[in-house]
Wavefront OBJ file of the C-alpha trace (Angstrom):
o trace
v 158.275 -49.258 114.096
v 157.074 -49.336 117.601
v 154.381 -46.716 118.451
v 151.861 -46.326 121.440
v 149.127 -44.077 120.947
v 148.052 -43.840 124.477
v 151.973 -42.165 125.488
v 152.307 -39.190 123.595
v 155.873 -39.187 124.549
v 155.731 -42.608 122.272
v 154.047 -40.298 119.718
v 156.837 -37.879 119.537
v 159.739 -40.285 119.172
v 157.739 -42.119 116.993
v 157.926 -38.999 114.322
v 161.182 -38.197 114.997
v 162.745 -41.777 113.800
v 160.244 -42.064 111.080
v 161.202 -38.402 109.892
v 164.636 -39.397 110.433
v 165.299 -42.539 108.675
v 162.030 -42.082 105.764
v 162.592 -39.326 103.064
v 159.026 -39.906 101.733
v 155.070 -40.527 103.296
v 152.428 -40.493 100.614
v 149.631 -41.697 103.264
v 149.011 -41.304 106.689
v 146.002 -43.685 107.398
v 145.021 -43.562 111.404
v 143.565 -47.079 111.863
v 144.562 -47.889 115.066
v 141.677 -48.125 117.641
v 140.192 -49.314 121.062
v 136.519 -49.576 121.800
v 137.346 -50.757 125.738
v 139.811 -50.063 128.298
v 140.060 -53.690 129.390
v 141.303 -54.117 132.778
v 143.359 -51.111 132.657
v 143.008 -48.090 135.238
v 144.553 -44.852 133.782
v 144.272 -41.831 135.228
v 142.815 -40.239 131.987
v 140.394 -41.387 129.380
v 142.327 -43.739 127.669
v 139.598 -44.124 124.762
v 140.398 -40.538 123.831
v 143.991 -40.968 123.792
v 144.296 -43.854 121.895
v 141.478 -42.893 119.018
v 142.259 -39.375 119.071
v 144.685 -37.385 120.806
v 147.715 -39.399 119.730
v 146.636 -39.281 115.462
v 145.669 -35.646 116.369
v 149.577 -35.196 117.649
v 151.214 -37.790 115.270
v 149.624 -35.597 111.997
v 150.622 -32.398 113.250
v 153.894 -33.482 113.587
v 154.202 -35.517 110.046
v 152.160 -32.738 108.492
v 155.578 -30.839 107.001
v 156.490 -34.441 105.313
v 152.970 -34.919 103.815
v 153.003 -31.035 102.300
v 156.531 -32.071 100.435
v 154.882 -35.166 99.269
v 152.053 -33.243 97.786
v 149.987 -34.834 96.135
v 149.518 -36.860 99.283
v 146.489 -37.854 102.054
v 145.022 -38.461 105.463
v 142.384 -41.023 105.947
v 140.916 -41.169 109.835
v 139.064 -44.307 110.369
v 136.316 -43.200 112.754
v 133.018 -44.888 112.866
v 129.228 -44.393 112.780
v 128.934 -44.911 115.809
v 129.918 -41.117 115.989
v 126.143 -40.202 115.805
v 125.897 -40.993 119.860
v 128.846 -38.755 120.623
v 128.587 -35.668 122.844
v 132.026 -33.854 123.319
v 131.484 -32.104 126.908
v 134.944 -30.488 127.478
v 134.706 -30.529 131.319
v 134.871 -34.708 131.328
v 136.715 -35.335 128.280
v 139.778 -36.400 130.272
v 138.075 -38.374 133.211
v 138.826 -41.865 133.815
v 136.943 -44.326 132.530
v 134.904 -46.498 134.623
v 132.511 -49.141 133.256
v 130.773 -50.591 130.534
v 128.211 -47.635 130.138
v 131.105 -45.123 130.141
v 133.491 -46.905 127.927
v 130.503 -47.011 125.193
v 129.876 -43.254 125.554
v 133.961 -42.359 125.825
v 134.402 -44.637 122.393
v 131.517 -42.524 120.457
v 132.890 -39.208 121.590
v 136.268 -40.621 120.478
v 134.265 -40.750 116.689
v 133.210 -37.848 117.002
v 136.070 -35.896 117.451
v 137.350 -37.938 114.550
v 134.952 -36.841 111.937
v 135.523 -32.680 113.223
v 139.123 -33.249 113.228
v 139.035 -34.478 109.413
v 136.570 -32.190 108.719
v 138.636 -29.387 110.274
v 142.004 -30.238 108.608
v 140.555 -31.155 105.446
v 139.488 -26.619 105.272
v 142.731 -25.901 106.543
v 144.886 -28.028 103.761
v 142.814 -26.661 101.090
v 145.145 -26.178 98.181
v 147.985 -27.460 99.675
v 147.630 -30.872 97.593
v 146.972 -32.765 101.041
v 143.752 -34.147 101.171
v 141.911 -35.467 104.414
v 139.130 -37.286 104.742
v 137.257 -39.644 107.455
v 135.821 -42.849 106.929
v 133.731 -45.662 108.605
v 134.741 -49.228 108.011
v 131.327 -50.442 107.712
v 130.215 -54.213 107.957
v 129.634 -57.063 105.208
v 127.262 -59.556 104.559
v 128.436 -62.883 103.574
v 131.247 -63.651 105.049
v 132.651 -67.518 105.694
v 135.164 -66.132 108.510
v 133.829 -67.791 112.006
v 135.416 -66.317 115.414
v 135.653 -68.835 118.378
v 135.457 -67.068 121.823
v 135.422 -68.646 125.364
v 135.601 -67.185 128.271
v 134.981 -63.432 127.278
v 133.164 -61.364 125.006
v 133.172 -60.033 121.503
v 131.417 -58.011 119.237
v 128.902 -58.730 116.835
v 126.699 -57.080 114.418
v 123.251 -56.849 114.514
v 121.121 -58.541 111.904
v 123.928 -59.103 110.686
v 126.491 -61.226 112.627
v 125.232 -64.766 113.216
v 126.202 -65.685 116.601
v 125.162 -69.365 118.205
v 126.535 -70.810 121.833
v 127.662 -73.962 123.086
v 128.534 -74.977 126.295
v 132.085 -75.791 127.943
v 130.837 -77.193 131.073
v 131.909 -80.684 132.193
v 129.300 -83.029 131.186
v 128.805 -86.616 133.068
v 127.654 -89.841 131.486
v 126.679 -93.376 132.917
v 127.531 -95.649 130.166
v 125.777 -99.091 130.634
v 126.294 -102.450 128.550
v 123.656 -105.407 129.682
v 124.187 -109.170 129.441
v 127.758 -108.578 126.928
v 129.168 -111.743 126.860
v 132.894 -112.389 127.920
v 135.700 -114.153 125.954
v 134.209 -116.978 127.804
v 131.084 -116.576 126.535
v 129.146 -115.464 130.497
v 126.857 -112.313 130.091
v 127.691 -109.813 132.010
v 125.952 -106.331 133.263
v 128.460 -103.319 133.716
v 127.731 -99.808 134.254
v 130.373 -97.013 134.354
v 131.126 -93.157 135.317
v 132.701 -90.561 132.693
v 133.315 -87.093 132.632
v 133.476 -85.352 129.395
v 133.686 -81.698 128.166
v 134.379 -80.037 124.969
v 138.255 -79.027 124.449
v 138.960 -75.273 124.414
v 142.271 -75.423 121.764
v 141.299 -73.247 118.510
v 141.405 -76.263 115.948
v 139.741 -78.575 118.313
v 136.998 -76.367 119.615
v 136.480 -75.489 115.833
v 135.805 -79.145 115.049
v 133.384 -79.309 118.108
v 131.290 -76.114 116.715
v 131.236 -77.880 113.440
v 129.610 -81.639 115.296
v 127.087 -80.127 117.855
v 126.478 -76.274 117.113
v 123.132 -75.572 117.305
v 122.304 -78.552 119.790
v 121.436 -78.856 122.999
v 123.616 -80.574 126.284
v 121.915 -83.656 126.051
v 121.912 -84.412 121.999
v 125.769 -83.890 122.877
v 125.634 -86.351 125.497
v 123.542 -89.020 123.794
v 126.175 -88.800 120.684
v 129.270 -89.302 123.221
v 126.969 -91.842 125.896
v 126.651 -94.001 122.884
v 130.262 -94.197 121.124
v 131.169 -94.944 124.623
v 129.130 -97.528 125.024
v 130.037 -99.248 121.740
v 133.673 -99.542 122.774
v 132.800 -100.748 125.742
v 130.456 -103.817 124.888
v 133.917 -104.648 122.036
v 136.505 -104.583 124.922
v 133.962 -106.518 127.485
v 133.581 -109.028 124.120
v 137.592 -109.548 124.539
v 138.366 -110.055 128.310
v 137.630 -112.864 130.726
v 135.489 -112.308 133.940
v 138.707 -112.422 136.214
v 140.161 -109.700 134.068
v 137.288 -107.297 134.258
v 136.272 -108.347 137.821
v 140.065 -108.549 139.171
v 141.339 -105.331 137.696
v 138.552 -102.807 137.466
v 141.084 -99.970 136.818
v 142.778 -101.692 134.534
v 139.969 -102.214 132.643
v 138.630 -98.651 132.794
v 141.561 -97.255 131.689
v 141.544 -99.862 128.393
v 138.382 -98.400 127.563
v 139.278 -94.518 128.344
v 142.310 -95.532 125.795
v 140.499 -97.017 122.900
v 137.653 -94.542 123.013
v 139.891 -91.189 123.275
v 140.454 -91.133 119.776
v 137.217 -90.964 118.334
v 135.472 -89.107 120.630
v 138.768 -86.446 120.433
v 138.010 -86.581 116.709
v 134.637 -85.131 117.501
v 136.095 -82.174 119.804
v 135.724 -84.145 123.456
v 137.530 -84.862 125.932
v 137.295 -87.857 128.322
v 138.400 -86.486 131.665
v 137.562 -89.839 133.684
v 136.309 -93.066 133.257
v 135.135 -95.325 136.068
v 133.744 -98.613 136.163
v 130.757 -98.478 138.579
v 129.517 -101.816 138.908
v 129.744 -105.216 137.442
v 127.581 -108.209 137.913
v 125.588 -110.823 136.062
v 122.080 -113.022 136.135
v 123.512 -116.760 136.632
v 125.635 -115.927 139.896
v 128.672 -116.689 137.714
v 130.780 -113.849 140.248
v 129.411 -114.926 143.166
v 130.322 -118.614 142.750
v 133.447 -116.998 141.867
v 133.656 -114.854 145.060
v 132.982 -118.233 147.138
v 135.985 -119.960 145.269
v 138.223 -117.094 145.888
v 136.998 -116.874 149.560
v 137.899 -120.566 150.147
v 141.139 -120.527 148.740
v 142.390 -116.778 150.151
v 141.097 -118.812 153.819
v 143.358 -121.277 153.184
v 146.191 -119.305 152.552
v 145.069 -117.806 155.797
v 145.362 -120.575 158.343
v 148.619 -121.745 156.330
v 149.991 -118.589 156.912
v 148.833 -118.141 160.713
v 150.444 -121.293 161.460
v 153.397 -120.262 160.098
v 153.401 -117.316 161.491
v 152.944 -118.690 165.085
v 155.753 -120.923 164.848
v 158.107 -118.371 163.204
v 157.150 -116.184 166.178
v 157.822 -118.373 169.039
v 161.053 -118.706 167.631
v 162.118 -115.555 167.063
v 160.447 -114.537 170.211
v 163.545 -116.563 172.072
v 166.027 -115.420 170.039
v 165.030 -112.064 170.473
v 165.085 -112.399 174.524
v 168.939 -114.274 174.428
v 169.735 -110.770 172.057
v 167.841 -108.710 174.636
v 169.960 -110.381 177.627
v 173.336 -109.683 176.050
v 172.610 -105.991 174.528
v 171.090 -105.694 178.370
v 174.660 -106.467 179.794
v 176.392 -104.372 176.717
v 174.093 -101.654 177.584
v 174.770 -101.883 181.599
v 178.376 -102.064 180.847
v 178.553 -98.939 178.398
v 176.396 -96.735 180.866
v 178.984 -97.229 183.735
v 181.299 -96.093 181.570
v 179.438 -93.286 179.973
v 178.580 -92.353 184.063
v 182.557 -92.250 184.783
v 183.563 -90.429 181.973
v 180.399 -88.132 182.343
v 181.080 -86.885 185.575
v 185.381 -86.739 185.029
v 183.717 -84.107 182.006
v 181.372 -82.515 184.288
v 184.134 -81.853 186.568
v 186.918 -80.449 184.264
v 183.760 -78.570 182.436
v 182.881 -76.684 186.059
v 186.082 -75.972 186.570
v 186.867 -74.144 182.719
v 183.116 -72.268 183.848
v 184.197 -71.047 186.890
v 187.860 -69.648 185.395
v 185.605 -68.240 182.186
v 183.260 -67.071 184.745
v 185.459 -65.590 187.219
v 186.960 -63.947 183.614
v 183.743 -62.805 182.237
v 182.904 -60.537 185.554
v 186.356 -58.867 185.862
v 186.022 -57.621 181.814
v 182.392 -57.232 182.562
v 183.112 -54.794 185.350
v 185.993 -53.217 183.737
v 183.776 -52.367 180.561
v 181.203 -51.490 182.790
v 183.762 -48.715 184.088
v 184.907 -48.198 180.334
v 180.953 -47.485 179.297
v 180.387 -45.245 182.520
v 183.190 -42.973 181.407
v 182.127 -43.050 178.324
v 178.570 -42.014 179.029
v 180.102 -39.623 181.514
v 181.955 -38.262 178.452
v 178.742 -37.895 176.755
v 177.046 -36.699 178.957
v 179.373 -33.293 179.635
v 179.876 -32.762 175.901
v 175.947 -32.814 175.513
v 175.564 -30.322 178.404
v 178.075 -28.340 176.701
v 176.092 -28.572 173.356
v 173.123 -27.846 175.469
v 174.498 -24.547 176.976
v 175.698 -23.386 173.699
v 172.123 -23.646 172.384
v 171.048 -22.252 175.147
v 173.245 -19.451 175.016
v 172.203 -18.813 170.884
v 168.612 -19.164 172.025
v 168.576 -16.635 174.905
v 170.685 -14.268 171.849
v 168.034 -15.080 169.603
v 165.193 -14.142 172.274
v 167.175 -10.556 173.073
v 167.189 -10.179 169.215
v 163.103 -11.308 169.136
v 162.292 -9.278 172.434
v 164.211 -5.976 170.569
v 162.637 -6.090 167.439
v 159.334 -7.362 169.410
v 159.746 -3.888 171.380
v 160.116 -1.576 168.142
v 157.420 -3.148 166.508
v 154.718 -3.350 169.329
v 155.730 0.052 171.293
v 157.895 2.387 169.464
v 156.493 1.970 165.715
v 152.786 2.072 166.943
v 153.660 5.157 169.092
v 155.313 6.744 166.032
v 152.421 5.820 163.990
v 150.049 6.895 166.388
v 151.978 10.444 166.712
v 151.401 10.739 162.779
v 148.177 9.706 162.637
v 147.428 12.586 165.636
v 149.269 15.334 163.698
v 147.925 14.404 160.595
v 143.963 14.335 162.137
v 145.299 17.951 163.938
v 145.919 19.442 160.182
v 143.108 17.985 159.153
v 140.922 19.580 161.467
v 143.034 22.935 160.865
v 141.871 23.016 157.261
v 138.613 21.819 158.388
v 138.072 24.514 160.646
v 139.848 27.516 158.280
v 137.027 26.151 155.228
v 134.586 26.199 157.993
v 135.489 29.518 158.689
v 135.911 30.802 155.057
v 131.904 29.573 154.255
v 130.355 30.814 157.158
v 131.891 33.960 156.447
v 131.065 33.479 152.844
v 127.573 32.200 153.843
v 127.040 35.743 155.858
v 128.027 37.870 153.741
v 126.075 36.144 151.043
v 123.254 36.886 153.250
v 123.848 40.324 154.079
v 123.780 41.378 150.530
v 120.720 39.458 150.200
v 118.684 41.143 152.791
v 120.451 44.355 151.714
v 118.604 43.789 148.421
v 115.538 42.542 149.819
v 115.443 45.432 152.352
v 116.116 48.019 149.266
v 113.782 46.797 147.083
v 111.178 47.410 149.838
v 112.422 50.570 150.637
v 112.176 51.889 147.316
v 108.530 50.171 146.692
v 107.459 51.147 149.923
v 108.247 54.825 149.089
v 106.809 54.416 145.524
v 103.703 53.493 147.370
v 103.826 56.168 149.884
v 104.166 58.602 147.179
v 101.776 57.254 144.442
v 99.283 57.503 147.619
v 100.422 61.040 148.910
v 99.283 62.087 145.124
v 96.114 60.495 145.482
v 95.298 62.040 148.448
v 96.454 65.942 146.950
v 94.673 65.341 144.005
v 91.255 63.904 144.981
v 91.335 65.245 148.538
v 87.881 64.414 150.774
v 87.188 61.866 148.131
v 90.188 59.594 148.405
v 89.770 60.020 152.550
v 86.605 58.848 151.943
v 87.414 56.030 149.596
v 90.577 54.812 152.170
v 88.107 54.962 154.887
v 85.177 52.859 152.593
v 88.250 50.137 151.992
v 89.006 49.822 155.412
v 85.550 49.541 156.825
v 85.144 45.758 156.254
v 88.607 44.956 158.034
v 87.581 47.206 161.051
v 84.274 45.784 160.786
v 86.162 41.885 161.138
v 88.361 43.370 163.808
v 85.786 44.464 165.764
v 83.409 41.510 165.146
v 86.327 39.256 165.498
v 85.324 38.347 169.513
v 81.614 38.490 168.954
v 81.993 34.740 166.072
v 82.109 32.930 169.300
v 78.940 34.653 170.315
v 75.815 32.711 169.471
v 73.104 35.197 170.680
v 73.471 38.950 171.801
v 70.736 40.258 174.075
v 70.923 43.979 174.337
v 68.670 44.538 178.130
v 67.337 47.939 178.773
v 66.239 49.359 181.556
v 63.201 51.795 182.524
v 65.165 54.903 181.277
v 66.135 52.736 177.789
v 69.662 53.316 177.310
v 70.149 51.425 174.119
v 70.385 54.393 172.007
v 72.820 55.794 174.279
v 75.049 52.933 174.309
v 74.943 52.864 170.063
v 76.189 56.701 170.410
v 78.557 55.894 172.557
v 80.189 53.015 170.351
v 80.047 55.208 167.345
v 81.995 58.271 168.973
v 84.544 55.291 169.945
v 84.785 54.331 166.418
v 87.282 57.166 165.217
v 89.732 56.612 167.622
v 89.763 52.853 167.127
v 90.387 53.376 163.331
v 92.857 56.108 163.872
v 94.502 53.344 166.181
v 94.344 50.701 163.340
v 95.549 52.666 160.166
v 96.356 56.482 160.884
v 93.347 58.032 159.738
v 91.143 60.299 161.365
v 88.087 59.453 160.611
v 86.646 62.240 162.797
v 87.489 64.900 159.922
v 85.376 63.346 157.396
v 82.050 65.290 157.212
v 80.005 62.091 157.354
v 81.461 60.645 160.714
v 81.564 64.293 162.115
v 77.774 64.562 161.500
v 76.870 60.809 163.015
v 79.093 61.337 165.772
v 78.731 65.211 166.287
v 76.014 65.214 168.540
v 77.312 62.993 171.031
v 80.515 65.244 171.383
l 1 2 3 4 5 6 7 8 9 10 11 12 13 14 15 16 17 18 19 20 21 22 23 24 25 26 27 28 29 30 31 32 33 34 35 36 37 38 39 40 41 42 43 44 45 46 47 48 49 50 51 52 53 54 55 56 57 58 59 60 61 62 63 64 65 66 67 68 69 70 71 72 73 74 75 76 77 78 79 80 81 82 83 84 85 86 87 88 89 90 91 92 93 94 95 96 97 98 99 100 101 102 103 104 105 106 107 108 109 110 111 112 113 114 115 116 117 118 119 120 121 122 123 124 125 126 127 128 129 130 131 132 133 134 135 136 137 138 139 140 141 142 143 144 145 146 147 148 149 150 151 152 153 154 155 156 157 158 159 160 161 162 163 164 165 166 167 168 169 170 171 172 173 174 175 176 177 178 179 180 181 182 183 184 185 186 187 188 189 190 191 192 193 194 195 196 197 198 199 200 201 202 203 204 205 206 207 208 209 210 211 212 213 214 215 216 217 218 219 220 221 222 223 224 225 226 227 228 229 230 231 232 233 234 235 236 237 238 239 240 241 242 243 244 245 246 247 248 249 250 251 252 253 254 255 256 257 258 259 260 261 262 263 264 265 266 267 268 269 270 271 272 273 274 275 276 277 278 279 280 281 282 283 284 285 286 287 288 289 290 291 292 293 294 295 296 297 298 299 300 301 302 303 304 305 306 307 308 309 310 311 312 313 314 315 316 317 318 319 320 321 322 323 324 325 326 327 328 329 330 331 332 333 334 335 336 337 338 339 340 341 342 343 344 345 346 347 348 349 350 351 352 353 354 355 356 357 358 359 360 361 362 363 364 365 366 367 368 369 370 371 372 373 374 375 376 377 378 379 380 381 382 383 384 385 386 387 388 389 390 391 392 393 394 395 396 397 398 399 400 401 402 403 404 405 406 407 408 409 410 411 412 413 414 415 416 417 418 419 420 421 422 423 424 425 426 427 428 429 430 431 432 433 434 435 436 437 438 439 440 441 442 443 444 445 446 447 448 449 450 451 452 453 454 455 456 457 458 459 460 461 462 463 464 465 466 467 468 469 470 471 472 473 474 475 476 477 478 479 480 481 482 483 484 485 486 487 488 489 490 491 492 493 494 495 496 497 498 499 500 501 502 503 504 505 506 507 508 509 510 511 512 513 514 515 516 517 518 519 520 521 522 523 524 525 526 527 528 529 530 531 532 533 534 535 536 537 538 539 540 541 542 543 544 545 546 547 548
């Protein structure tokens, strides 16, 4: 049954005939393989396809078969060569290009073999399907011998035993010296042949089997000599005029007798020349000179001969050239006459055809001018009617052009305005409603604050008013000891600036004075500062009593 793995369309059909016209399948063994693309150029990786994809979808599909067959298996033939592979999913369906990427594209092919098998061996577990992968492996041994030319194969390493030979043309110069003739004269000849191993299977096989393992020129000695040989027997059965005469004839004798055994040995004579012949007692030469007398013989004879035949025909030639002269003279005064009696009755059928062929030209000139006319007003017409739907269609355009560059913006713009106006509304009213919030918030704040210094303030005013009632002169005098030092910084405050004082006195010495003076000051400034009269306590109203 026909099947390509590389179409899975091929794959499909495939399945459905087999399923169609095969009520059993006991195996399912996916040995079908390519290690190269060859000179194809898919758009996809080929490799894959063919050594994966396509088993992958053929045993899916022929997996329901194999489960009613139970007992039954799957054997993928993958390959060691599965060790190298590397399945990157973003290149697994490039093309591929080269030698390098076919090599790499075939091991990830393995590879996804040996997980497939692997994969579908766990998932038909119990099912009575087994599944397994295999390599093919290699053998030592082996008698089998392949015979490529002109390509490539593969071959096994340390283990494949692989020898060349060459198919080029190879060229020989056979040479046979002093072989005597039928008539006994010695004779030197020398030749030309080109030979090459023959390319047919059985042939080439029977070449390998003669010279494998030699070199070019053991090849050539073996055919340079058999060639020879025939050559000195044939020279032993002709005369001199024979070989000298008929070199081809000769050549081709030999190329006939020797084809067989040299074709017996896997070569082919391609062509065989004679190159040269000649010999050591002049024998040719004295020939040549014989020849030469007698072929210069022949020569004059036939001069002569020639001469006289030629002065005869020459005058028999000039009596036939007179009379096919007159003949000739006659028939072109005739073929003038009737010429011109032709030439006459021909100018006249030209002019009438003529005169003819300008009246139908004109009137079919007239024909085509209404015509294009015609055309002309029915295209205007078709013109103005597309005109007409175009200027409709601009209106239409130029309307909707209108409502959708003026009046919808304007509407929109309206919107947006009344929208922003609410917006600012609310804006303002929340405003509004926190500031208000904020104040009050305030208020009651500094209500509290204010209160609660109020009532300490009066707590203060009334724990002192106590003090005062019930320690009288004593708490005076302890208010007025607490204040001293801040009236004492008050009042030195100005002088900290003041590096030196210099208190001058005159002849009456007023410095006493002026110290009495700033004392009986001192009340009033205090009384200024805090309230209290410092002139009532006893102590201050001695110091300061005799100044007043």
């Amino acid at each position: 049954m026909a099947l390509d793995l590389a179409s899975l369309a091929s794959v499909r059909a495939f399945a459905t005939a087999f399923l169609s016209s095969e009520p059993r399948l006991d195996i399912l063994i996916h040995n079908a393989g390519i290690s190269s693309c060859g000179g194809t150029r898919e758009p996809f990786n080929l490799l894959l396809r063919v050594n994966h994809i396509g088993p992958f979808l053929l045993t899916h599909l022929l997996l329901p078969r194999l489960k009613t067959c139970a007992p039954s298996r799957v054997v993928v033939v993958s390959s060691a060569a599965h060790q190298r592979g590397r399945l990157d999913f973003t290149r697994l369906d490039r093309p591929v290009v080269g030698w390098r990427q076919e090599l790499r594209a075939y091991a990830d092919s393995k590879l996804a073999n040996v997980l497939f098998a692997r994969e579908l061996a766990t998932q038909l577990e119990g099912t009575g399907v087994t599944c397994f992968a295999a390599h093919p492996g290699g053998c030592c041994g082996s008698d089998y011998k392949q015979y490529v030319f002109g390509g490539w194969a593969w071959a096994w390493w340390c283990i494949s035993d692989t020898q060349r030979i060459s198919l080029e043309i190879m060229t020989l110069q056979p040479r046979c010296e002093d072989v005597e003739t039928a008539e006994g004269v010695a004779l030197t000849v020398t030749g030309v042949a080109q030979v090459k191993i023959m390319t047919e299977k059985e042939l080439l096989a029977v070449a390998c089997e003669q010279f494998l393992g030699k070199n070019v020129q053991d090849i050539k000695n073996v055919v340079l000599q058999t060639l020879e040989g025939h050559l000195r027997s044939i020279l032993g059965t002709l005369t001199v005029e024979q070989i000298y005469q008929d070199r081809d004839q000769f050549a081709k004798l030999v190329r006939e007798v020797a084809a067989p055994d040299v074709g017996r040995m896997g070569i082919e004579i391609l062509s065989f020349t004679i190159k040269d012949v000649y010999d050591k007692v002049d024998y040719l030469s004295s020939l040549g000179k014989t020849q030469t007398a007698v072929v210069q013989r022949d020569a004059d004879i036939g001069v002569a001969e020639a001469e006289r035949d030629a002065g005869i025909r020459e005058a028999e030639c000039k009596k036939e050239m007179l009379d096919v002269k007159f003949m000739a003279d006659t028939k072109i005064a005739d073929s003038k006459r009737a010429f011109e009696l032709q030439k006459s009755a021909f100018s006249e059928e030209v002019n009438i055809k003529t005169a003819e062929a300008q009246l139908a030209y004109e009137l079919q000139g007239a024909r085509e001018q209404q015509k294009i006319r015609q055309e002309e007003i029915e295209i205007e017409i078709v013109q103005r009617k597309k005109q007409i739907a175009v200027e409709a269609q601009e209106i239409l355009r130029t309307d909707k052009e209108l409502i959708a560059t003026v009046r919808r913006p304007a509407e929109a713009e309206a919107h947006r305005i009344q929208q922003i106006a609410e917006g600012e509304k609310v804006k303002q009213v929340l405003l509004a409603q926190a500031e208000a919030e904020k104040i009050r918030k305030i208020g009651e704040a500094e209500a509290s604050v204010i209160e609660a210094m109020g009532k300490a303030e009066a707590e203060r005013m009334k724990l002192k008013a106590e003090a005062y009632q019930k320690y009288g002169d004593s708490a005076k005098m302890a208010l007025v000891l607490e204040a001293l030092p801040q009236i004492a910084a008050k009042i030195a405050a100005p002088l900290t600036k003041v590096d030196e004082i210099v208190i001058l006195s005159g002849d009456n010495n007023k410095v006493t004075s002026e110290v009495n003076r700033l004392l009986a000051e001192l009340p009033a400034s205090v009384h200024a500062l805090t309230g209290v009269d410092l002139s009532k306590i006893p102590l201050i109203k001695k110091a300061t009593g005799a100044q007043v």
